[in-house]
N, C-alpha and C positions, 0 to 999 in steps of 0.2 A: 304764537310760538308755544312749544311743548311745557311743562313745566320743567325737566332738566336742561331744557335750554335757557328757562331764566335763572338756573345756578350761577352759571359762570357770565354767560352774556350781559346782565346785569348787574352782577357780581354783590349783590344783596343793597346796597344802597340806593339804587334806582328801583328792587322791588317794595318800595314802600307804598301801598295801595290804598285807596281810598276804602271807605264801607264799602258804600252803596256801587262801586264799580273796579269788579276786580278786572278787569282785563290789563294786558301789555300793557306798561310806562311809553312803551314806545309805538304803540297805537293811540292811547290816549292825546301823547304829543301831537302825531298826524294828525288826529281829527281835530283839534286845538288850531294849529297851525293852519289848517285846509279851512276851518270854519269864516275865522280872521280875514284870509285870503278873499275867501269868497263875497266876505263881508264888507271889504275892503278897507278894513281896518289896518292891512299889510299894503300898501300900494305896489302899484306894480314896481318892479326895478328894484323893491327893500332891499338891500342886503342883508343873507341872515349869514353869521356862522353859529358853529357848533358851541365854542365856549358860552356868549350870552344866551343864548337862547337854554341851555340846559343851566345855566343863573334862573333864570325865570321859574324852573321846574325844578328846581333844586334838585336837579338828578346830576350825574356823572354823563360823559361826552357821546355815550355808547348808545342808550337808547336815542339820543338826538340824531346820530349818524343812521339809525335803523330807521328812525322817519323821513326826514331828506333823502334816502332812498327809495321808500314809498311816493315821495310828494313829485321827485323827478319822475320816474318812471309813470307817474298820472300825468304829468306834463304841468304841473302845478306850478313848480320851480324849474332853474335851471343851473349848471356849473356856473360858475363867475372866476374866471382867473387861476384856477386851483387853489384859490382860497375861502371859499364861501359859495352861496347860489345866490341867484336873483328872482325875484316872483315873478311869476311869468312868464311870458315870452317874447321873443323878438329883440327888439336892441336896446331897449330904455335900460335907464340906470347907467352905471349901481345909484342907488338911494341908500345913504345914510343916515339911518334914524335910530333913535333911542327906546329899544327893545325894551316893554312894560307889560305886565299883568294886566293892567287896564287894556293895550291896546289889544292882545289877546283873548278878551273879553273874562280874564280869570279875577277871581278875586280872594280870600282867604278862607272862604269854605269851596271854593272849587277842585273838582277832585283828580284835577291835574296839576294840583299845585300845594306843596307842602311845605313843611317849616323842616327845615334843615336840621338836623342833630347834633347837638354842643361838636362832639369829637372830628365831626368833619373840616373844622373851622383849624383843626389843628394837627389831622391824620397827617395830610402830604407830607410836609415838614418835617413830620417826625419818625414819617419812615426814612426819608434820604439820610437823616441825623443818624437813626439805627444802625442801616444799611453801611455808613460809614463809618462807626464804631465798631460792627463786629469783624469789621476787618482786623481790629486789632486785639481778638480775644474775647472769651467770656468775661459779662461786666454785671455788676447788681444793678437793679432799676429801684429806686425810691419814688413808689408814686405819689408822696406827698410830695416831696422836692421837685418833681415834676410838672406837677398842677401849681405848686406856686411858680415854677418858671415861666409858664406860660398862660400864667394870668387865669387858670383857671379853675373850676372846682375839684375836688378830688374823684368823683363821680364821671365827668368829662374824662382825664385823667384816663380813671380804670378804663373805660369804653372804646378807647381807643387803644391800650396797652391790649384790650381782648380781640381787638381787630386785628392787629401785628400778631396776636398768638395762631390765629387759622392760620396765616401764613406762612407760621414755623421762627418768625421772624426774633419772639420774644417766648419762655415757657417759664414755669410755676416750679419751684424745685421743692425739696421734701416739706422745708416748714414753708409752702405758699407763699416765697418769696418771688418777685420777678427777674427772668437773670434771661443777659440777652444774647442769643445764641450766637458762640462764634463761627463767620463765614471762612472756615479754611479747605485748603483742597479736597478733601476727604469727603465736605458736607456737599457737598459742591459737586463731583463723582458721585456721590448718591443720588441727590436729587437729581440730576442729569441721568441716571441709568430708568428711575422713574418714567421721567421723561419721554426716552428712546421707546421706551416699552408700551408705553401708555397712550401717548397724545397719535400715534397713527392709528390705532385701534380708535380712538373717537370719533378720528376724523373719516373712518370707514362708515361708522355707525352714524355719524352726522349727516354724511354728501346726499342723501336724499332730500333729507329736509331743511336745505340753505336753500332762502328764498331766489330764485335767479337773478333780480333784478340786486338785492344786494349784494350777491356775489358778483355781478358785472359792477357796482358800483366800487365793490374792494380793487378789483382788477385795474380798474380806472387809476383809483387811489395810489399803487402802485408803482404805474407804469410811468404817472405826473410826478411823485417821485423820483424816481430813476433819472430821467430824464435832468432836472434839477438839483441832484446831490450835488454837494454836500451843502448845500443853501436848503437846510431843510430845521425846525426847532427841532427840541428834547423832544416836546408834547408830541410833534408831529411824527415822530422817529416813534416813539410808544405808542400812538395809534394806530399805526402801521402793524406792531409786534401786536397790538387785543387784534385787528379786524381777524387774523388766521389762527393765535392760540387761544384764545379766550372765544371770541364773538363765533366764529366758526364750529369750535369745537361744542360751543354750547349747545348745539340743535345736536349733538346726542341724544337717543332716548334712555341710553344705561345713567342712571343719576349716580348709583355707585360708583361709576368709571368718574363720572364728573366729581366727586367728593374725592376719592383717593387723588385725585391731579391738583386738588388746589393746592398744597401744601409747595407743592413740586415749580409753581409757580411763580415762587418766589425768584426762579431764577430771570425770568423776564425784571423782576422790580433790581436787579443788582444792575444790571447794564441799563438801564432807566437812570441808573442815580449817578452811574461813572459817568457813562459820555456823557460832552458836550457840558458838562456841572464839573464835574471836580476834573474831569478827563478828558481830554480829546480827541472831538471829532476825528472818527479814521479817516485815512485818505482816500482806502475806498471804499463802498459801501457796503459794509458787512452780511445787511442780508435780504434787502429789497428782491434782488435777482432770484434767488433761490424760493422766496416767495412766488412770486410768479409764475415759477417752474408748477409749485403747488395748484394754482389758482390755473392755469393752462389745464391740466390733468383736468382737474373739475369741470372746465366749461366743457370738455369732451366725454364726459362721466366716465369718464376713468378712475374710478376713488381707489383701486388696487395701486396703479401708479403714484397719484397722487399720494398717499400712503409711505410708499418707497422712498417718495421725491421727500417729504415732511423727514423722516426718519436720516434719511441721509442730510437733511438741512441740521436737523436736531443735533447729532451726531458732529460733525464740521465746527459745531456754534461752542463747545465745552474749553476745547484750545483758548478761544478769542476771551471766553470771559475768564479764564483761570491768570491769562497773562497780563488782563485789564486787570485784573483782584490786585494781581501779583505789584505791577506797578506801582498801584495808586498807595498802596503800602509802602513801599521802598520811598513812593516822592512825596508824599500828604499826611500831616497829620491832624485831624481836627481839634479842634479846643472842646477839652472835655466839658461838657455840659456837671452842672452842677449835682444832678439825680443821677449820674452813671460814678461806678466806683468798679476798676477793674477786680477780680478775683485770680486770686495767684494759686496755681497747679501747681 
C-alpha cells in the first residue's frame, strides 16, 4: 500500500512499525498468520475472526481485514458462516482455539507485535461519552478530572484528549483549555458539505489502486449483510461504514485530500455512537444498498459512476443523522461525567 493509503486505512494506530521492518501492519499480519498456518501451529479448521486476532497484534480491525483478504484469495483460509474464516480447506472445523502470540510464533520483540498505548485502553469509551455530550452543547474538559476518572495518568488522559482533537471532536481555546465541540446542525451541514466535495474526488483518485481481491472481499461483506439486517452489531454496521470511507478511500495517492477528510470524518463516529447504543436500530437498512451500488461501479471500473453513486449516498445520509442527533437529544440524556462542565452562551 502507498503511504497515503496508510493515513486513513490504518488510521495511525495500526501504523505503528517495528525498526528493523517497515512494511504494511497488514502485510506483516499475513505473513505472521500464513507462517503459523504453514507451520501448523494454526490447524486446519481454526477459527480466526477479526477482533482476537488484531488483540494479538494490538492493532485496530482494519489491517486484520486487509490480511484475511490476502490469506483467502491464496486459498490459505476460507469464509466461515459470515462470521470469521476457517484454515484451510474443505469441510473440517470450525476449531475453536485460544488465539496466542506463542502459537503465532510472536513473542515481545517480534515485530509484528507491540505493546499497546495507555490511551487506547480508554479512547473507545470516551469518544461515544464525547459524542454524546456534544449533543447537548459546548462543555469544558478537565484533564485532570478525567484521568482520575478513569483510573488513569494525566499523560494517558492528554493522549487521547489529542486523538479526539484530529477529529474536530474536542479543541484547545485561547488559554489552552479543553472544550468540547458542540454537535449542532450547523457543524453537522459543514462537515457534510466537506464531505460531498471531497470523499468522491478520493475515491476517483483511489479506484486504481484497491487491491481486487479486497475489493471483492468488501463486496462480499456487504452483500452477507444485506441479506441478514437488521441482525447485524454496532461493530459490524461500523465496519461496513471504514471498508468504503476510510479503507477505500485510503489507496488515494493525494495525501492532502486524505488530511483535509479526516476531520470531516467525524461524521461516520456520530452514527457509530447513536445506533444500536443509545438509539435504535432502523428498520431499514440505512445504507448497506447504496454501498454496493458504489462497489458495483468499481468492479466494472467505472470509478466516474462510482463517484456519482458515493456522492449521491453522501448526500441522502445528512437527513438520517441530523434526525438521529435530533432525537437522541429530545429522548437521552447522559449523566454528566465528573471532567465535563457545560459553558453558557
Amino acid at each position: 500500500m502507498n503511504e497515503a493509503g496508510q493515513v486513513l486505512a490504518e488510521t495511525g494506530a495500526e501504523s505503528a512499525e517495528a525498526a528493523l521492518d517497515k512494511s504494511p501492519l497488514y502485510l506483516r499480519i499475513r505473513d505472521v498468520l500464513a507462517e503459523a498456518i504453514s507451520a501448523g501451529r494454526l490447524p486446519r479448521g481454526a477459527l480466526l475472526l477479526e477482533g482476537p486476532v488484531a488483540g494479538v497484534f494490538a492493532s485496530t480491525r482494519t489491517p486484520v481485514r486487509q490480511a484475511f483478504a490476502l490469506l483467502e484469495a491464496a486459498g490459505s483460509i476460507r469464509r466461515f458462516d459470515g462470521r470469521g474464516f476457517l484454515v484451510g480447506q474443505g469441510r473440517s472445523g470450525p476449531k475453536r482455539v485460544a488465539l496466542t502470540a506463542e502459537m503465532l510464533g510472536l513473542d515481545e520483540e517480534a515485530p509484528g507485535l507491540r505493546k499497546a498505548p495507555g490511551w487506547e485502553a480508554i479512547y473507545e469509551s470516551l469518544e461515544r461519552e464525547m459524542v454524546h455530550i456534544s449533543v447537548f452543547g459546548r462543555h469544558r474538559i478537565n484533564e485532570v478530572e478525567l484521568a482520575r476518572a478513569r483510573g488513569v495518568g494525566r499523560q494517558v488522559a492528554r493522549d487521547a484528549l489529542t486523538r479526539l482533537e484530529a477529529l474536530g471532536i474536542v479543541e484547545k481555546d485561547e488559554r489552552m483549555r479543553w472544550t468540547l465541540v458542540p454537535l449542532d446542525e450547523s457543524r453537522m451541514r459543514d462537515l457534510h458539505d466537506i464531505r460531498v466535495a471531497l470523499e468522491p474526488l478520493a475515491l476517483t483518485r483511489a479506484a486504481p489502486f484497491i487491491p481486487p481481491t479486497e475489493r471483492r472481499a468488501m463486496t462480499h461483506r456487504l452483500e452477507e449483510a444485506l441479506a441478514v439486517y437488521p441482525d447485524l452489531s454496532v461493530p459490524a454496521m461500523d465496519d461496513l461504514e471504514t471498508d468504503l470511507h476510510i479503507t477505500c478511500l485510503g489507496y488515494c495517492p493525494n495525501r492532502e485530500l486524505l488530511i483535509a477528510l479526516r476531520r470531516a470524518r467525524f461524521m461516520l463516529n456520530v452514527s457509530k455512537h447513536i445506533i444500536g447504543v443509545s438509539h435504535r436500530m432502523p428498520e431499514s437498512e440505512p445504507f448497506i444498498a447504496e454501498h454496493l451500488a458504489v462497489f458495483r461501479a468499481l468492479d466494472v471500473d467505472d470509478s466516474a459512476r462510482a463517484a456519482e453513486t458515493l456522492q449521491h449516498h453522501i448526500t441522502v445520509s445528512l437527513p438520517k443523522v441530523i434526525q438521529r442527533v435530533a432525537e437522541l437529544r429530545a429522548a437521552h440524556r447522559p449523566d454528566m461525567p465528573v471532567y465535563a462542565s457545560p459553558i453558557a452562551r
